[in-house]
C-alpha positions in Angstrom: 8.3 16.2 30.1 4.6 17.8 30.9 2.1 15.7 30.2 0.3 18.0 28.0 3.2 18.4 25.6 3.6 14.7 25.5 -0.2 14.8 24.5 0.2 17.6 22.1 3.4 16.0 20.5 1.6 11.8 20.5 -1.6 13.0 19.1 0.9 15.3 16.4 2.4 12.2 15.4 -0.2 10.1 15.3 -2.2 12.6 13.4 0.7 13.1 10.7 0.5 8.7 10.5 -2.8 8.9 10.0 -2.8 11.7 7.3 0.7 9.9 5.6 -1.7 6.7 5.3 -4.9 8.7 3.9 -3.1 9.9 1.6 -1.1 7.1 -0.2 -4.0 5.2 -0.1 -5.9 7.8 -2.4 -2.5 7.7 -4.6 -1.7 11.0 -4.3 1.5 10.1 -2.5 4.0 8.1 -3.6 5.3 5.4 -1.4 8.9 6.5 -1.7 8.0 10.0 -0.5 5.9 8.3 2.5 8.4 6.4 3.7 10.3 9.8 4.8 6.8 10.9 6.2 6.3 7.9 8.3 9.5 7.8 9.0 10.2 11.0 10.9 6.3 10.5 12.4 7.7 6.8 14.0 10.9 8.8 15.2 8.9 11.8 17.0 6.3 9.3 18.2 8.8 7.1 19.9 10.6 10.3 21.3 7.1 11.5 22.5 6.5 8.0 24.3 9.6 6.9 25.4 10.4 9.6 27.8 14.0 8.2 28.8 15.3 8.3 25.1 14.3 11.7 25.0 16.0 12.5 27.9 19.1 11.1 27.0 19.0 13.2 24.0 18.6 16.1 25.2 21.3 15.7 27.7 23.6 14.3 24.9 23.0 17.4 22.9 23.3 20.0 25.7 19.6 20.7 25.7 18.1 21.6 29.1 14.3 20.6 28.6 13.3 17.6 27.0 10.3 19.2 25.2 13.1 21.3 23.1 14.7 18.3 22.3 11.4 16.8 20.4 11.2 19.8 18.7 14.4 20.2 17.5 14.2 16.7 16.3 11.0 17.6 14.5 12.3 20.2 12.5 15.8 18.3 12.0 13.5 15.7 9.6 11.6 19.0 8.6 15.3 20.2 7.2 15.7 16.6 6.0 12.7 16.5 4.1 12.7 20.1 2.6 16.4 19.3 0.9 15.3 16.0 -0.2 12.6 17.3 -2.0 14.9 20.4 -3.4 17.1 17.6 -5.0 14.1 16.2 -6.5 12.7 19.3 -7.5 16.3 20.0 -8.9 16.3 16.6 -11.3 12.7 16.9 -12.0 13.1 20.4 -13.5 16.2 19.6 -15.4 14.3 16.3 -17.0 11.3 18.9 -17.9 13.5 21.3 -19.9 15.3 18.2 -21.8 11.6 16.8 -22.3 10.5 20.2 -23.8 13.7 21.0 -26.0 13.3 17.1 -27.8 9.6 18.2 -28.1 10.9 21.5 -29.7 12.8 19.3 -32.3 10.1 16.8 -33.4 7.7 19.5 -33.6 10.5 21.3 -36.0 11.2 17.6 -38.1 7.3 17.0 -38.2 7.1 21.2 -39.7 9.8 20.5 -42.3 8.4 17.3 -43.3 5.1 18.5 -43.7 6.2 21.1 -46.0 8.4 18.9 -48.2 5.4 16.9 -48.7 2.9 19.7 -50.1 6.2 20.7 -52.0 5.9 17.9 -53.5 4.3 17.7 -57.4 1.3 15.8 -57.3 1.2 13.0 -59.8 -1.2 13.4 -62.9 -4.4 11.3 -61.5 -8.0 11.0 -61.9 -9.5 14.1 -60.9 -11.3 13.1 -57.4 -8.1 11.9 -56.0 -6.0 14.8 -56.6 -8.3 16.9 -54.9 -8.2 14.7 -51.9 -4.7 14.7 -51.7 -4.1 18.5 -51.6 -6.3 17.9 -48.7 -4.0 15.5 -47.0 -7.0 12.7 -47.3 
């Protein structure tokens, strides 16, 4: 492999690492999600290094250059990752519309309760306190 795409593709990996890290340590990843990150990051990083492995995939898989072989690694975990996170996207949008229809119904039990209550006769009382009942005090 040329040295300058073995450059490009270390300095890629280390870079995505480093950002991966950044970023869960400000909390706005979440370690599950990371763990794919770092993952395909360690997996491009050793293929960058280790020269032979890369090689030996590419020959494996028919692939004339060994640069072509990173790559198509790279966006193999790309794939990976984009359908992991259309599953998640998939559950997390089904558990946002069953979160908003039970929100629908409370918000329709707390209406009709409301209005059974100021349905409701007030008892005869001193004056001051009827008044502050109509007003729900």
């Amino acid at each position: 492999m040329e040295s300058r795409v073995q450059i490009v593709a270390i300095a890629g990996a280390v870079a995505l690492l480093v950002i991966v890290l950044e970023l869960v340590r400000r909390r706005r990843l979440m370690e599950r999600y990371a763990l794919l990150w770092l993952l395909s990051a360690v997996v491009i990083l050793g293929l960058a290094v280790w020269q032979d492995a890369l090689k030996q995939l590419a020959e494996a898989m028919g692939i004339l250059s060994a640069p072509n072989a990173l790559f198509f690694v790279a966006v193999a975990f790309i794939l990976f990752l984009l359908l992991h996170f259309s599953a998640a996207m998939s559950r997390l949008s089904d558990q946002s519309k069953v979160i908003a229809q039970r929100h629908a119904i409370l918000e329709q039990r707390v209406r009709e309760l409301e209005e059974a209550q100021h349905q409701r006769p007030i008892p005869p009382s001193r004056e001051g306190e009827e008044s502050l009942a109509r007003w729900g005090r």
